[in-house]
C-alpha positions in Angstrom: -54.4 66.5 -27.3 -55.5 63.2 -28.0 -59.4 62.0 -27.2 -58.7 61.0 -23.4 -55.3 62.0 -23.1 -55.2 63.5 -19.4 -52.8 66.6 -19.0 -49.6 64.9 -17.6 -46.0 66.6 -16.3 -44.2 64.3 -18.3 -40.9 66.2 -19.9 -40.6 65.0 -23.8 -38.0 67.2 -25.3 -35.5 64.9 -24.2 -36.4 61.7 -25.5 -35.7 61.5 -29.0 -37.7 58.8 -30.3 -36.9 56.0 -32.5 -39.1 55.6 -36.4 -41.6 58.6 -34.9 -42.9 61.6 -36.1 -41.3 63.4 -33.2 -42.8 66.5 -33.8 -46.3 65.4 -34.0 -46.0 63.0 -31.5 -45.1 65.6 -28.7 -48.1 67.3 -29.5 -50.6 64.7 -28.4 -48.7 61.9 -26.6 -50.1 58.7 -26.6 -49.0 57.0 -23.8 -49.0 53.3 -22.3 -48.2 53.1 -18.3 -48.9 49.3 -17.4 -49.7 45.8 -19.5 -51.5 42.9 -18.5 -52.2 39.5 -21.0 -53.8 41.4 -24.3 -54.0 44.4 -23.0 -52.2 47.7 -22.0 -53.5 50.3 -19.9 -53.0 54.0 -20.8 -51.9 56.5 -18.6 -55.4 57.9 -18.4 -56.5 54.2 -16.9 -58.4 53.2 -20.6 -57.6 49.3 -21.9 -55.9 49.1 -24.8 -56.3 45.9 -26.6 -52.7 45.1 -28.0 -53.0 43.8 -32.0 -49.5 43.6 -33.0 -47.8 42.0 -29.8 -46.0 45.2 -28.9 -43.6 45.3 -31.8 -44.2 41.6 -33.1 -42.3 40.1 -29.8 -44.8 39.9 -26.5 -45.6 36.7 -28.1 -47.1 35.0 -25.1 -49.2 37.6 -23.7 -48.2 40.9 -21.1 -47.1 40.7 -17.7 -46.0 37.1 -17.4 -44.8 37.1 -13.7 -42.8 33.4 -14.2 -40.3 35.5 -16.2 -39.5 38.5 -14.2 -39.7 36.0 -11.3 -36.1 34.1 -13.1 -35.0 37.7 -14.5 -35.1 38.6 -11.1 -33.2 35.8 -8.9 -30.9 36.0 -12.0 -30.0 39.3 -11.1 -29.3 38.5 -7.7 -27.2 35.4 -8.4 -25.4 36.3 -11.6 -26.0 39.9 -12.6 -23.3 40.0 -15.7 -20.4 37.5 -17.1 -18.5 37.7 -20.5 -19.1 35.8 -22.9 -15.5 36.0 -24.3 -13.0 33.5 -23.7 -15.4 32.7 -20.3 -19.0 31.7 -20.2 -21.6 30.5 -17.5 -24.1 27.1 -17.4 -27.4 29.5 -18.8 -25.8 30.4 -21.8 -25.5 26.8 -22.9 -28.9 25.9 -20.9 -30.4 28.3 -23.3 -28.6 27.1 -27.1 -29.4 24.1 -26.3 -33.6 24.7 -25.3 -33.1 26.1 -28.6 -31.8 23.8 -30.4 -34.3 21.5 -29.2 -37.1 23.6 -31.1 -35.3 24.8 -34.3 -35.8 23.5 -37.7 -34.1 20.6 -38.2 -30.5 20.8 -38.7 -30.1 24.7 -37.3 -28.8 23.6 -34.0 -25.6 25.8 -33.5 -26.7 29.3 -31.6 -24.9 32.7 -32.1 -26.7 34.8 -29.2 -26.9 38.6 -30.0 -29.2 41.4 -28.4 -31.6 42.5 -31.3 -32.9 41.5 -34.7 -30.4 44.5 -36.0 -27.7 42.6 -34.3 -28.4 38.6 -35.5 -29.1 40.3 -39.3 -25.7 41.8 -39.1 -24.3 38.4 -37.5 -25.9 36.2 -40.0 -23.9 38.6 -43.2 -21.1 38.1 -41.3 -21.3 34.5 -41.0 -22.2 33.9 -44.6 -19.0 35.7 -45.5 -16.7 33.8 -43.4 -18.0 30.4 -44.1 -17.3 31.2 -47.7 -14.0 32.5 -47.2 -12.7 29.5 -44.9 -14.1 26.9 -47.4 -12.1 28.8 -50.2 -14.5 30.4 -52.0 -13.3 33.9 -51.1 -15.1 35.3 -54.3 -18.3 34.8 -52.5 -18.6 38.3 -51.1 -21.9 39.6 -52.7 -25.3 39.9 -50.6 -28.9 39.5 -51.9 -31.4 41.2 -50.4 -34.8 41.8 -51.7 -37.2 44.8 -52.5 -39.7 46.3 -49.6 -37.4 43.5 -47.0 -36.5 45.0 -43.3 -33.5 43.5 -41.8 -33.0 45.9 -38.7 -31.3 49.0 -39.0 -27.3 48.3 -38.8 -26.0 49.3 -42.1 -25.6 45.4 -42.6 -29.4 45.1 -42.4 -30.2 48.5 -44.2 -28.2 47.6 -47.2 -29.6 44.1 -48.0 -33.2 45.9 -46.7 -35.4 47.4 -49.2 -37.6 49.9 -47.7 -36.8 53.1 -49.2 -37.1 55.3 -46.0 -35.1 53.3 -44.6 -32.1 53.8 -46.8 -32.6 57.3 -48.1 -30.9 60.1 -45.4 -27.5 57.1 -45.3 -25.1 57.4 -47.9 -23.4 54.2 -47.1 -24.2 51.5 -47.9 -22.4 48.0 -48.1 -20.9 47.7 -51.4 -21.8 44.7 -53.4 -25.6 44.7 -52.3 -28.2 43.5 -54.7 -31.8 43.5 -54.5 -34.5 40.6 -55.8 -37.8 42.0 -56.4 -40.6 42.1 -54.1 -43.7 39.6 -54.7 -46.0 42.3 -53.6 -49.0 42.1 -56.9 -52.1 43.8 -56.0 -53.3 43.0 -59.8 -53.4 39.5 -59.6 -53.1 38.7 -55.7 -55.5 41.2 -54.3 -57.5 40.1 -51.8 -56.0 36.6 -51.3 -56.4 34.6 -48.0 -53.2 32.5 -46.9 -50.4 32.5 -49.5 -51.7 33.8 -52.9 -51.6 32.2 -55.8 -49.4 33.7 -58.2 -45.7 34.8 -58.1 -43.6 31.7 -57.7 -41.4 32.5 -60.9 -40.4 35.7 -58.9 -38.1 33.7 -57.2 -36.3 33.5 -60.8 -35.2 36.4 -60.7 -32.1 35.3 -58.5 -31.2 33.8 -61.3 -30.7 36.9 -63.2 -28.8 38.4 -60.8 -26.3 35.0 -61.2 -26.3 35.9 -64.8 -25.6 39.5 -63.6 -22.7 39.0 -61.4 -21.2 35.5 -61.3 -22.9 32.7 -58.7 -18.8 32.7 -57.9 -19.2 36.5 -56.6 -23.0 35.8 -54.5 -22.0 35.0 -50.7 -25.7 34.8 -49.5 -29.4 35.7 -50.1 -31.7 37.2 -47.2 -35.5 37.5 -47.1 -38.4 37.5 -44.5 -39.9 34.3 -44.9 -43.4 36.8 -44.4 -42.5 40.3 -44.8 -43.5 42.4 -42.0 -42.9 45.8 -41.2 -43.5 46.5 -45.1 -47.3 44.9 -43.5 -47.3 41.4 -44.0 -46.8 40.0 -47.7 -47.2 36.5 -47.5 -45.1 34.5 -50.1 -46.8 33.0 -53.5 -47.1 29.5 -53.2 -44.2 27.3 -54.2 -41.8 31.0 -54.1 -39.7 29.8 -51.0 -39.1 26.6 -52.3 -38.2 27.9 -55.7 -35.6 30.2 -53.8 -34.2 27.5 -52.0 -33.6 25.2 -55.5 -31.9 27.9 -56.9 -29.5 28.9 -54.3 -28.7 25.2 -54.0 -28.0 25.1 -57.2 -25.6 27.6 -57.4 -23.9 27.2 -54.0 -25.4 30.6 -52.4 -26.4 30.3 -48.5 -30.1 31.2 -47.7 -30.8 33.4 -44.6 -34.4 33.5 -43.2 -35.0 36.6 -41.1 -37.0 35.3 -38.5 -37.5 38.1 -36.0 -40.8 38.4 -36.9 -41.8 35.4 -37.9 -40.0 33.2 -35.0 -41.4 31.5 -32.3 -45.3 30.9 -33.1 -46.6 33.6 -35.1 -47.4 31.1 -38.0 -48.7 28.3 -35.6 -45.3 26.6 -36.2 -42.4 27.3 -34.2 -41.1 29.1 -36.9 -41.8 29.9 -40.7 -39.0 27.6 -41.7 -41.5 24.4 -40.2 -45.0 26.2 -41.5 -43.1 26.5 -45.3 -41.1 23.4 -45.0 -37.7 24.9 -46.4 -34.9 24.9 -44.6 -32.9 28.1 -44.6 -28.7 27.8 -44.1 -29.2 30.6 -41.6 -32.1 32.1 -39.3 -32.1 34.7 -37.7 -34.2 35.6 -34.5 -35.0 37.9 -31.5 -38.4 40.1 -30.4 -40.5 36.4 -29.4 -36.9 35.0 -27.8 -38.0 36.6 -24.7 -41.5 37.8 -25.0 -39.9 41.2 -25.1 -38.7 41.4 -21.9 -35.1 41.8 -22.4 -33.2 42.5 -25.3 -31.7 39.1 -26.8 -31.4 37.4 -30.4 -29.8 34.6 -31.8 -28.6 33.2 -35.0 -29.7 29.7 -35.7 -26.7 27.9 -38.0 -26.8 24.8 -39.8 -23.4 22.3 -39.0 -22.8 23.3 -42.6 -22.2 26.7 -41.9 -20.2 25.9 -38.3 -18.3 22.9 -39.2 -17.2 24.8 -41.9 -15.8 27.7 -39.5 -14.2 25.3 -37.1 -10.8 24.9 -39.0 -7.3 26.1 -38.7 -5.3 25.4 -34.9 -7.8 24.8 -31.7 -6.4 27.6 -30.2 -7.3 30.3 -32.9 -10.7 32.3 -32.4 -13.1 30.9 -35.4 -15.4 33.8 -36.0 -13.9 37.8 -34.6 -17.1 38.8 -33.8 -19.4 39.5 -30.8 -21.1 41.5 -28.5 -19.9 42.5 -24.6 -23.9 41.1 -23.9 -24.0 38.2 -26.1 -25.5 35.4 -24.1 -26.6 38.0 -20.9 -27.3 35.9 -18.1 -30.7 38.1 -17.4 -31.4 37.4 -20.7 -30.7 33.8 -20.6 -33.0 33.6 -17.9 -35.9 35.3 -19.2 -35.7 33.2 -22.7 -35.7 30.1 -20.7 -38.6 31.2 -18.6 -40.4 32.1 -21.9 -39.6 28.7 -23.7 -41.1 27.2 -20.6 -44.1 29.2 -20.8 -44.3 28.3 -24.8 -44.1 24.5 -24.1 -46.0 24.3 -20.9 -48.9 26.1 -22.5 -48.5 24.8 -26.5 -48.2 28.4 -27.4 -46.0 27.6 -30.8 -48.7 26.0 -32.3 -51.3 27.4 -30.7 -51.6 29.9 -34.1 -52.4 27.2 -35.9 -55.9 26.6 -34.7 -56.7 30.3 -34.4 -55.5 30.9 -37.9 -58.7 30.3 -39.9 -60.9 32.5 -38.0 -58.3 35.3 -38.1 -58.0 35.1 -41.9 -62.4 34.7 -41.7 -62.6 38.1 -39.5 -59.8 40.2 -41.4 -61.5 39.7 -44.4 -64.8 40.8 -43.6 -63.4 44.4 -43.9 -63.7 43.6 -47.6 -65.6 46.6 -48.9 -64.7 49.1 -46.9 -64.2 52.7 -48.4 -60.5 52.7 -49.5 -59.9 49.1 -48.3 -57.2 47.8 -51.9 -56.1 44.7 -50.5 -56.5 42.3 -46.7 -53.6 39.5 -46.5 -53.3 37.2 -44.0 -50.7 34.0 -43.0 -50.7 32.4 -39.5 -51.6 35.1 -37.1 -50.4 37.6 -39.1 -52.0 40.2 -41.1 -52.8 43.4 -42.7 -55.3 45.6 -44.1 -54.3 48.2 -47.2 -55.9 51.7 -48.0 -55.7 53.5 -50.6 -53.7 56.5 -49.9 -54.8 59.9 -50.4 -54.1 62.3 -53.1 -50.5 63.8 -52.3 -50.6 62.3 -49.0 -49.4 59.0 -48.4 -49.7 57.6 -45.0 -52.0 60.2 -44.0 -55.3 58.2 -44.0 -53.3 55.7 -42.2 -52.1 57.6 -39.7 -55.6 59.4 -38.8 -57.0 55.6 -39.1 -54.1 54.5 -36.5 -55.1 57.2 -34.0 -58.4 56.5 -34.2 -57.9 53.1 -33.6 -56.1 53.9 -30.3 -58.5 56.5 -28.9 -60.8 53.5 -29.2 -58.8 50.7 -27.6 -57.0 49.6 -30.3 -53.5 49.4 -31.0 -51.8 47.9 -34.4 -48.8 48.7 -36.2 -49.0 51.1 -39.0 -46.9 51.1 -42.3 -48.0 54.0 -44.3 -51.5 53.8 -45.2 -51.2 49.7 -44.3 -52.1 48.1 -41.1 -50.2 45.6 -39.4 -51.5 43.7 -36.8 -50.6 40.0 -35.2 -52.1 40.1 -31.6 -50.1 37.7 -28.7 -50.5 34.1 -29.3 -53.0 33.7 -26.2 -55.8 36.0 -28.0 -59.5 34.4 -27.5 -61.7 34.6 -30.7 -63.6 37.5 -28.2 -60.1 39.5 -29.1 -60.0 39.1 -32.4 -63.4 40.1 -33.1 -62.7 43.3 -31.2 -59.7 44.3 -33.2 -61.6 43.8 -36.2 -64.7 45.6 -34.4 -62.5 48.5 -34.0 -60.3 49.0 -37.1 -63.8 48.8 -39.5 -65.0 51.4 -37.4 -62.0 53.7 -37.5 -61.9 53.1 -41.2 -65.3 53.8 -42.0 -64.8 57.2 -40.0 -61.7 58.0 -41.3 -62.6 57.4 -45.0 
């Protein structure tokens, strides 16, 4: 058992659990029973302060009773309605509180349940535009290296995490992959956006050489990588990207899941970056993680150029039976109110510095390689041991719980970017916790 873990008669054969060790898990549970602002509370009754906003999406802190208040009255008004051929006042309530936020220009909102589901949405998009505007050719995704884009086979083919990918066969055809700007040799250690890597960007270009700018339909990326634990781009890289696929007619797709809705101290990495994507795709933050809900911001490029043919003719045959669920409608509202009311999609912005400050003070540490930081995001890299990778990061992960700390781990990396209402107090205690779990570990 884990240190604390109180014998419980929870049953956990049944529950087969998602991107888990399932095995080891149900050995020594580590359970969470109740959340409140930063924290959760374990099932043994021990605070656990939360590092990585749940999975990147409890953006505004725990327990915010204004949106189960309107998911609740929801539910007792307007439980379900379609959202085929039929619709109800939230759903367009919602687009266009939205729209009112988005980078400017990305105003037309595809509503879908998960990150998975608006990646997916976003390909999908990319291809029809192409088609209707008569460039049918246009049928080859980008992706890049170490990228995560959910986990529909859309998202895992453009994605390039290898775990990921391995144990499915299929795969889209006519994927391609951009390198990763991941360069511990020149970048290591670099606080905000390193330095070098901007001409990775280029190598787009040799993919056009490769296969025709005729045959490319779109190029994806994470604006900041994430789950492969936070690789800020090199400076000038995104605006490189978006020159060349300008240039050659290819749509650019930010996957925003992550990054959306404050985690950079802008509303979203689009603003903090200043370059405009063609596409953006979001969920997690949408809702503080309350209910399930995305959305696929769209430029009038991309929409006007769907809205052709008869008036009577469906533009785009695709869709989910909860696109635009009135629960969920209601609890992204409630959590744009929250956002606005208490300037929580900038609020990053002035916590940023001390963030970066603290995370690197764990410079030094035995097996710390590289500390990277952007926003309120950030990670912290070990060195893995011999024949054992994501072993000292799993031991340094279970530490970190047993001491109040939980943070995302990705292999012997640590992922952290704490709900946008953390005090300086917080901050120093994650970092309290996670030097001391890696000095005990090492």
């Amino acid at each position: 058992m884990t240190l604390h873990q109180i014998p419980n008669t929870i049953k956990t054969d049944s529950f087969w659990m998602p991107f888990t060790a399932n095995r080891q898990f149900k050995k020594a549970p580590r359970l969470f029973s109740s959340a409140e602002g930063m924290h959760y509370t374990t099932v043994d009754g021990r605070k656990v302060i939360d590092g990585s906003a749940g999975l990147w999406c409890v953006n505004a802190g725990h327990g915010r009773k204004q949106i189960a208040a309107a998911v609740e009255r929801q539910l007792m008004t307007l439980d379900f309605a379609p959202a085929f051929q039929m619709g109800h006042p939230l759903a367009f309530d919602f687009a266009e509180r939205l729209a009112e936020i988005a980078p400017k220009g990305l105003d037309r909102i595809f509503f879908t349940n998960s990150g998975s589901e608006s990646v997916d949405t976003a390909l999908k998009i990319a291809l029809a535009y192409h088609r209707a505007t008569g460039q049918s050719s246009r049928t080859r995704l980008i992706g890049r290296e170490r990228g995560y884009h959910g986990v529909g086979f859309g998202g895992m083919s453009v994605g390039g995490m290898v775990a990921n990918r391995r144990a499915f066969a299929t795969h889209l055809p006519g994927v391609d992959h951009i390198r990763h700007t991941h360069d511990l040799s020149r970048n290591a250690f670099a606080k905000d956006q390193p330095e070098h890597g901007a001409e990775l960007a280029d190598d787009l270009e040799r993919l056009v050489g490769l296969h025709g700018a005729e045959t490319i339909a779109a190029v994806i990326v994470e604006p900041v990588p994430g789950s492969t634990a936070v690789l800020p781009p090199p400076k000038g890289y995104l605006q490189r990207l978006r020159q060349i696929c300008d240039k050659h007619g290819i749509l650019l797709i930010f996957d925003e899941v992550i990054t959306g809705f404050g985690r950079l101290g802008t509303p979203f990495a689009a603003n903090f970056f200043g370059v405009t994507p063609d596409l953006m795709t979001t969920a997690k933050g949408i809702t503080n993680g309350t209910i399930p809900c995305g959305a696929v911001f769209a430029s009038r490029k991309v929409h006007d150029g769907l809205m052709v043919g008869p008036e009577n003719q469906m533009e785009l045959f695709h869709g989910y039976t909860y696109s635009a669920h009135p629960t969920a409608c209601a609890a992204g509202i409630a959590t744009l109110d929250i956002y606005k009311d208490e300037g929580l999609l900038t609020r990053g912005a002035s916590m940023a510095e001390y963030w970066r400050d603290a995370l690197h003070q764990l410079k030094g540490l035995p097996n710390v390689v590289d500390i990277r930081n952007c926003g309120l995001m950030g990670a912290v890299e070990l060195a893995p041991r011999e024949g054992a990778v994501g072993a000292r990061g799993y031991d340094v992960m279970v530490d970190c719980f047993n001491t109040g700390l939980y943070l995302r781990m990705s292999g012997d990396s640590f992922a952290m970017s704490p709900p946008l209402i953390v005090e300086k107090s917080h901050i120093d205690q994650i970092v309290s916790i996670l030097g001391d779990a890696i000095k005990k570990v090492a």
